[in-house]
C-alpha positions in Angstrom: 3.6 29.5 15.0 5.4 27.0 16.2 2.4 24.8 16.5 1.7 25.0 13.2 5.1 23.8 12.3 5.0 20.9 14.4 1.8 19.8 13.0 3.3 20.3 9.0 6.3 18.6 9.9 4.2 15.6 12.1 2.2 15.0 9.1 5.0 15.6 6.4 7.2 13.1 8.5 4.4 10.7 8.8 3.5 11.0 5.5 7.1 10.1 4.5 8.0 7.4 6.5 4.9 5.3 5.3 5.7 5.6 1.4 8.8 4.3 2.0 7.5 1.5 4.1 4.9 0.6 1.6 8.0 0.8 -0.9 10.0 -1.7 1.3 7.1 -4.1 2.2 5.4 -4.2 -1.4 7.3 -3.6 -4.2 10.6 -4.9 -3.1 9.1 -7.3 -0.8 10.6 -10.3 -2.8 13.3 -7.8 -4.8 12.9 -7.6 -8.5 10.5 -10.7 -8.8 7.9 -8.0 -6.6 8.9 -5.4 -8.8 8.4 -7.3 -12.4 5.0 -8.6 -11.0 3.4 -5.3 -9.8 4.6 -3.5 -13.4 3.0 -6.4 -15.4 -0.4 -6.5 -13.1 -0.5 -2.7 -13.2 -0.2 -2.9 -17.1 -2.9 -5.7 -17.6 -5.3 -3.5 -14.9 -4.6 -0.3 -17.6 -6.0 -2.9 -20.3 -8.7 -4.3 -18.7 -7.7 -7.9 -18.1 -6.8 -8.1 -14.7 -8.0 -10.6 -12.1 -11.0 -9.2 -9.7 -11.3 -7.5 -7.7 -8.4 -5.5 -8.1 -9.8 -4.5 -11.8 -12.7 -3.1 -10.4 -10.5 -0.2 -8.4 -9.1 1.1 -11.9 -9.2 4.8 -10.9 -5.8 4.5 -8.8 -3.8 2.6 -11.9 -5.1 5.2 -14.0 -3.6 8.0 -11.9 -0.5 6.4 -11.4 -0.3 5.5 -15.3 -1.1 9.2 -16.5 0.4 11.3 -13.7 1.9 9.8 -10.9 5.0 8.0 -12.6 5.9 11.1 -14.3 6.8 12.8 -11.0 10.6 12.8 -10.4 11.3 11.1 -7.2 13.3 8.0 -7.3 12.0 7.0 -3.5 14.8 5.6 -1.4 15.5 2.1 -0.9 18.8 0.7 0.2 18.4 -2.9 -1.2 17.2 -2.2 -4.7 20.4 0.3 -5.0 22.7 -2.1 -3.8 21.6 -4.9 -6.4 22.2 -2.3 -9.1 25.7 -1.0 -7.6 26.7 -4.7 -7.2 25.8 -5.7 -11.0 28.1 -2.7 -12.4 24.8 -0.5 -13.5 25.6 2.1 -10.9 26.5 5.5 -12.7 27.8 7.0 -9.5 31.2 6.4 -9.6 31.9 7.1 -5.5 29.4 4.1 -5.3 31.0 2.3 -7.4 34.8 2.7 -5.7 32.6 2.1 -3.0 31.4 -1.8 -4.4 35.0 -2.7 -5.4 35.9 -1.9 -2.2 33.1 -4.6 -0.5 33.7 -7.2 -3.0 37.5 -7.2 -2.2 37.0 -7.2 1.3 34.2 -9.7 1.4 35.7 -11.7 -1.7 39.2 -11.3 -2.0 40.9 -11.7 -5.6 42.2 -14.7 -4.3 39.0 -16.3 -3.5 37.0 -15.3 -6.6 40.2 -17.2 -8.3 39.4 -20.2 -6.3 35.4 -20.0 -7.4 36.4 -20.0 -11.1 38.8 -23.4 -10.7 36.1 -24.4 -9.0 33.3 -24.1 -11.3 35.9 -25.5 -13.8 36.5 -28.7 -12.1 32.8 -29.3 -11.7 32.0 -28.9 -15.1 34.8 -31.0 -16.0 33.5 -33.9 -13.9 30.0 -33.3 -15.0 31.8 -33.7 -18.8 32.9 -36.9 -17.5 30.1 -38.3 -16.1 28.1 -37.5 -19.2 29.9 -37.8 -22.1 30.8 -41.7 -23.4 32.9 -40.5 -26.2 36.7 -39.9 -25.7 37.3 -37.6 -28.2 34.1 -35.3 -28.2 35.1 -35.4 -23.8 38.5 -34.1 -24.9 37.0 -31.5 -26.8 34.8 -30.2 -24.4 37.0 -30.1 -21.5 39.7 -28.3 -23.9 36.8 -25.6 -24.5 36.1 -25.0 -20.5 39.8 -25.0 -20.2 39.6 -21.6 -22.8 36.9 -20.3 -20.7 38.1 -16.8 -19.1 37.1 -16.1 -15.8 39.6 -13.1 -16.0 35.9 -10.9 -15.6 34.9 -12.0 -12.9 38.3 -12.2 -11.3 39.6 -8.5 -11.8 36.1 -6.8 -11.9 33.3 -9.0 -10.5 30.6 -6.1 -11.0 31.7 -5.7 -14.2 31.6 -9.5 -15.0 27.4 -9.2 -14.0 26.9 -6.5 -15.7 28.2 -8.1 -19.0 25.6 -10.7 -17.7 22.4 -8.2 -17.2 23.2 -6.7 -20.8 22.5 -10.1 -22.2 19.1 -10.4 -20.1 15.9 -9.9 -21.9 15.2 -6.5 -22.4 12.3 -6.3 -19.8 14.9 -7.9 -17.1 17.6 -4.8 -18.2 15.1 -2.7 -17.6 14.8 -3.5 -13.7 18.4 -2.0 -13.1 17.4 1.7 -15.3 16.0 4.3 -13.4 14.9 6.0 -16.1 13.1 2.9 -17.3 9.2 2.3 -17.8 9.3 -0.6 -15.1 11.4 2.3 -12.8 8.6 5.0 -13.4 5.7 2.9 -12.5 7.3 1.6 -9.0 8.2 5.3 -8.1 4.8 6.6 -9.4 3.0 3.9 -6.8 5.2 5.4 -4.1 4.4 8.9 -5.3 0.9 8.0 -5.5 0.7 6.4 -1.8 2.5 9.8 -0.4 0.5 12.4 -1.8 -3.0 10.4 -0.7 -1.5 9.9 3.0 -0.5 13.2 3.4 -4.3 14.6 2.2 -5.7 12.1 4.4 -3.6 13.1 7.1 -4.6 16.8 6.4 -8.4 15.7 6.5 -7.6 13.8 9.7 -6.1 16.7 11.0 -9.8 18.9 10.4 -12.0 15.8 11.0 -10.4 15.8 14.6 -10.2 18.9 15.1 -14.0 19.5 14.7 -14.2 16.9 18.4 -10.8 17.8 19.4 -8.3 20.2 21.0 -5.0 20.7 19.5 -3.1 17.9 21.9 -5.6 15.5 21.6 -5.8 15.8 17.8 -1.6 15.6 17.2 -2.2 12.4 19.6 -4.8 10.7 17.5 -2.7 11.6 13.9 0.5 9.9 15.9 -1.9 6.7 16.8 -3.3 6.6 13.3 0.3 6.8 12.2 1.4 3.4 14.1 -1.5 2.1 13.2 -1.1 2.9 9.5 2.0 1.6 9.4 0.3 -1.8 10.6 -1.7 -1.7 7.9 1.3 -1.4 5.2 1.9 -5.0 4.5 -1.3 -5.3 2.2 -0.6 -2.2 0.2 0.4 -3.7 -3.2 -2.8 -2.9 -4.1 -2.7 1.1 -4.9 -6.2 2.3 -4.2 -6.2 2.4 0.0 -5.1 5.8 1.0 -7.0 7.1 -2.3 -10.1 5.5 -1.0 -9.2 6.5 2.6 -9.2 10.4 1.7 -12.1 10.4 -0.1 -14.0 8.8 2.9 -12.4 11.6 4.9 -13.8 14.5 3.2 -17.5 12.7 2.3 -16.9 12.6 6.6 -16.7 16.3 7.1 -18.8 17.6 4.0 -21.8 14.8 5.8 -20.9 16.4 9.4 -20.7 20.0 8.0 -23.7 19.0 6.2 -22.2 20.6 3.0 -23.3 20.3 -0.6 -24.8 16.7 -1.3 -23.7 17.0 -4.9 -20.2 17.4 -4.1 -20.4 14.3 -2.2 -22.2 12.6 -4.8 -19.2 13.6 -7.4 -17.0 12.4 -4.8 -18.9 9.0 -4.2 -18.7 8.5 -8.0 -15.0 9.0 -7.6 -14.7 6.7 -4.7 -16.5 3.9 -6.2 -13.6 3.7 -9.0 -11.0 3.1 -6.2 -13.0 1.0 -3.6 -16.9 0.9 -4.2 -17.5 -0.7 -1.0 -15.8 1.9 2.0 -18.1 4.9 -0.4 -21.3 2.9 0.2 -20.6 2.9 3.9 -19.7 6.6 3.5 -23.2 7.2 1.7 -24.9 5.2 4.9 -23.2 7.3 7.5 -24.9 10.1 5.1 -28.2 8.8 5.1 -28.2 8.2 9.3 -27.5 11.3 10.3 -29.4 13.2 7.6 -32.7 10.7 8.1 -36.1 12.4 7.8 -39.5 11.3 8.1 -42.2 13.4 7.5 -45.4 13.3 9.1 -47.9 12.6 5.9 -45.5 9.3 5.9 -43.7 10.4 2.7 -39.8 10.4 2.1 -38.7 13.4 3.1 -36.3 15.4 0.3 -33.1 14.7 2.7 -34.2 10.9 3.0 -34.5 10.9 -1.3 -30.9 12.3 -1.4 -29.3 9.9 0.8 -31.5 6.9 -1.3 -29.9 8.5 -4.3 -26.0 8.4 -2.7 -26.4 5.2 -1.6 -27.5 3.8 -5.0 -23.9 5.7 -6.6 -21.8 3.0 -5.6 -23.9 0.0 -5.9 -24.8 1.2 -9.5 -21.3 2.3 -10.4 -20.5 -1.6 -9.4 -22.9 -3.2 -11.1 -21.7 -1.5 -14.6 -17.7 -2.3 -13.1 -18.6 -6.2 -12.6 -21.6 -7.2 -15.1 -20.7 -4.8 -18.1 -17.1 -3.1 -18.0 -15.6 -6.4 -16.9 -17.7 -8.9 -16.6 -14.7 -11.1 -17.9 -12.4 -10.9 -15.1 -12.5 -13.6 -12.7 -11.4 -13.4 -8.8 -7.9 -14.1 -8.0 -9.5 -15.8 -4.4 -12.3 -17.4 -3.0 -15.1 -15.2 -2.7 -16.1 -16.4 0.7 -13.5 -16.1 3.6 -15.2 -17.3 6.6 -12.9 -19.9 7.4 -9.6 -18.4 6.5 -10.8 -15.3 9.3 -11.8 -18.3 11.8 -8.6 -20.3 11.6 -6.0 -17.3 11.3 -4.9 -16.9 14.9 -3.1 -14.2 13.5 -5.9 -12.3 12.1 -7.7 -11.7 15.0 -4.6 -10.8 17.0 -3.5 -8.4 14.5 -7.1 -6.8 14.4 -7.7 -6.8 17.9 -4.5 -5.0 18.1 -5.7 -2.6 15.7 -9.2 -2.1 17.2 -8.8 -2.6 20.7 -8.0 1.1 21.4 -10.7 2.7 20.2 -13.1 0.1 21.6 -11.7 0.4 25.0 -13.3 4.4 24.8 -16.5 2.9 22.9 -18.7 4.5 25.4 -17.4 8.1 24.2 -20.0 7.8 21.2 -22.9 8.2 23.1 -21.4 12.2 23.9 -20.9 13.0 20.5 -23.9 13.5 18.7 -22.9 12.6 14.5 -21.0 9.4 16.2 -24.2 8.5 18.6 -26.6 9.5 15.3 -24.2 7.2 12.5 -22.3 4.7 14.7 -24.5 1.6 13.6 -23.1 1.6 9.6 -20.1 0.1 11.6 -21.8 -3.3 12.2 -22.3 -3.9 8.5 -19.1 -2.9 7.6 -17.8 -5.7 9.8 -19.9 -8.3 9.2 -19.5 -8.1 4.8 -15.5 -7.7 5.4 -16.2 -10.4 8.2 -17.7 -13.0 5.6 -16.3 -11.6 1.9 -12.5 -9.8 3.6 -9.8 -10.8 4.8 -9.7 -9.3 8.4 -5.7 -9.9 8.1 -5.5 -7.1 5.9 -5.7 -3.9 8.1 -6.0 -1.6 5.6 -9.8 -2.4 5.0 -10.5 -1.2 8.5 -9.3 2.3 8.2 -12.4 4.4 7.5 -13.7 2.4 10.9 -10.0 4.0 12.2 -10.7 7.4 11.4 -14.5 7.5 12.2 -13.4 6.2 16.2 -10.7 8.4 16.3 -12.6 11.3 18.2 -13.3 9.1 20.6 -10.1 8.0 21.1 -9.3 11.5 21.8 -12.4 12.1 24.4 -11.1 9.3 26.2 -7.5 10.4 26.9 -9.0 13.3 27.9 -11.4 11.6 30.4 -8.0 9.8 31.7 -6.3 13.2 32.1 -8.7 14.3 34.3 -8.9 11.4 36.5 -5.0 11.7 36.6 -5.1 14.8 38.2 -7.9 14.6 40.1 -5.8 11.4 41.9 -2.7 14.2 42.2 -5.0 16.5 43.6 -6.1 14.0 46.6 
């Protein structure tokens, strides 16, 4: 029992802990101005005119749009609520005893005072500077002697939120919570926790099918630091979407379940990230691989033919008829930004170099020694159309090595005690 409440609360914690990252290192990344931008993109992906290939992955900005954002969590982060506590919009009145509290002990009443005379003289000599008229000068400078700083003085969160109630209605709408603009930011963090904690569930069986129980909790830990690696290219939704959908087109190919239900899921998948579901079909089609003797397809080798052509034809109708009007926010071609990144290949190898260290552990697992070779492909295109900075295109290649991972700590084990034992 208390196994199995380990492994809920592992998975819930994990789970947890990487929405809120993504929160943190997306959508509040550069405060409101990542906030405003994501709302807008996410509304021009729901219509259709959105750069590529983001437009292409519309499944995820659907969900979010027609479920996720309705979900009422208003995820946690620190920054955001101190912006809207220090520009008076806080509705919590401890919180805002508490902001009174900072501002007079950060910015004493004496030294707001000081800012206003300040502010006063400048504009005074900028009047001066600028103005050849005697009169019109006197004028002005007897209008910014009327100007009351008495605001900002007594109550300075007060004094900005007089300020945000004149901003543009969008702009007001950043310091709501019940807001649109507030809905679609929680719904993307909604969205990234419920697809991380099924994928971590999917984890959890696709492990355990290689696995016992410790090396399995292991592996989900490792995937879990490795995850969060992979956090700072999240803006775009459809990652752990895509993620658990590779997952369970994993163990329904390894189960060898019903080929329809991974078609329906392939179709699926190829709305969020058409590319990671046609490596899922080809891990399909090598392990299922027939050829009869009459030198005919064999019904198994027809099926994966037929999966295989699911994403590629649901891309074709995503790029050349749906929108064949959106046009790449990049270069299509990224060879030389993944030779020249010193970065990039020490943030991959850092995210490969464990599983590759236990790389001979394929050949003792027959579906991993039967598919492994879909993995040179899958390098190569992200290779010369990816950007191998962004870690989060490498997860299915993550979760596939996993088991290995697993075998190989196991192997170490052994030779550990087999050294205690001499």
């Amino acid at each position: 029992m208390r196994k199995k409440v380990f492994l809920i609360l592992t998975i819930l914690t994990l789970s947890i802990i990487s929405a809120l990252m993504s929160l943190w290192l997306n959508e509040d990344s550069f405060s409101i101005g990542s906030r405003l931008f994501i709302y807008y993109s996410h509304k021009d992906y729901l219509k259709g005119i959105g750069p590529a290939p983001n437009q292409y992955r519309i499944l995820p900005y659907f969900l979010i749009e027609k479920v996720f954002k309705y979900i009422p969590i208003n995820w946690r982060n620190d920054f955001h609520r101190f912006l809207i506590s220090w520009v008076g919009k806080d509705n919590d009145k401890r919180r805002s005893q508490e902001v009174k509290r900072n501002y007079d002990a950060f910015l004493p009443e004496k030294k707001r005072l000081e800012i206003a005379n300040m502010i006063k003289s400048y504009l005074k000599q900028a009047v001066a500077g600028s103005l050849q008229n005697r009169l019109l000068e006197t004028i002005v400078n007897g209008f910014i002697d009327n100007i009351s700083f008495d605001p900002w003085v007594k109550d300075p969160a007060g004094f900005f939120s007089m300020i945000v109630d004149q901003l543009p209605t969008d702009f007001k709408a950043l310091f709501d919570d019940k807001s649109d603009v507030s809905k679609v930011i929680n719904g993307y963090v909604s969205f990234r926790f419920t697809f991380t904690l099924i994928s971590l569930i999917l984890l959890f069986i696709w492990l355990r099918n290689f696995l016992n129980d410790f090396e399995t909790i292991f592996c989900i830990f490792l995937f879990g630091v490795f995850y969060l690696h992979s956090m700072r290219y999240f803006s775009q939704p459809e990652a752990p979407l895509s993620l658990s959908l590779f997952l369970s087109i994993l163990l329904l190919t390894y189960r060898r379940k019903n080929w329809l239900l991974i078609a329906v899921l392939l179709v699926l998948g190829s709305l969020a990230r058409s590319d990671h579901m046609l490596f899922a079909a080809l891990i399909y089609a090598l392990y299922n691989f027939e050829f009869n003797k009459r030198g005919f397809f064999s019904k198994q080798t027809v099926k994966s033919l037929i999966l295989l052509s699911i994403p590629l034809l649901i891309t074709y109708v995503l790029v050349k008829i749906m929108f064949s009007h959106a046009t790449y926010y990049s270069t299509l071609w990224q060879i030389r930004e993944n030779l020249t990144d010193p970065w990039a290949w020490i943030l991959f190898g850092a995210f490969i170099s464990i599983p590759f260290l236990f790389i001979d552990g394929l050949r003792k697992m027959e579906f991993l020694r039967k598919t492994y070779l879909w993995m040179i492909p899958f390098f190569i295109m992200n290779f010369l159309v990816g950007r191998i900075i962004e870690i989060r295109i490498f997860l299915p290649m993550l979760v596939y090595l996993l088991p290995i991972v697993g075998f190989g700590m196991r192997s170490l084990l052994v030779e550990d005690c087999e050294e205690r034992s001499n």
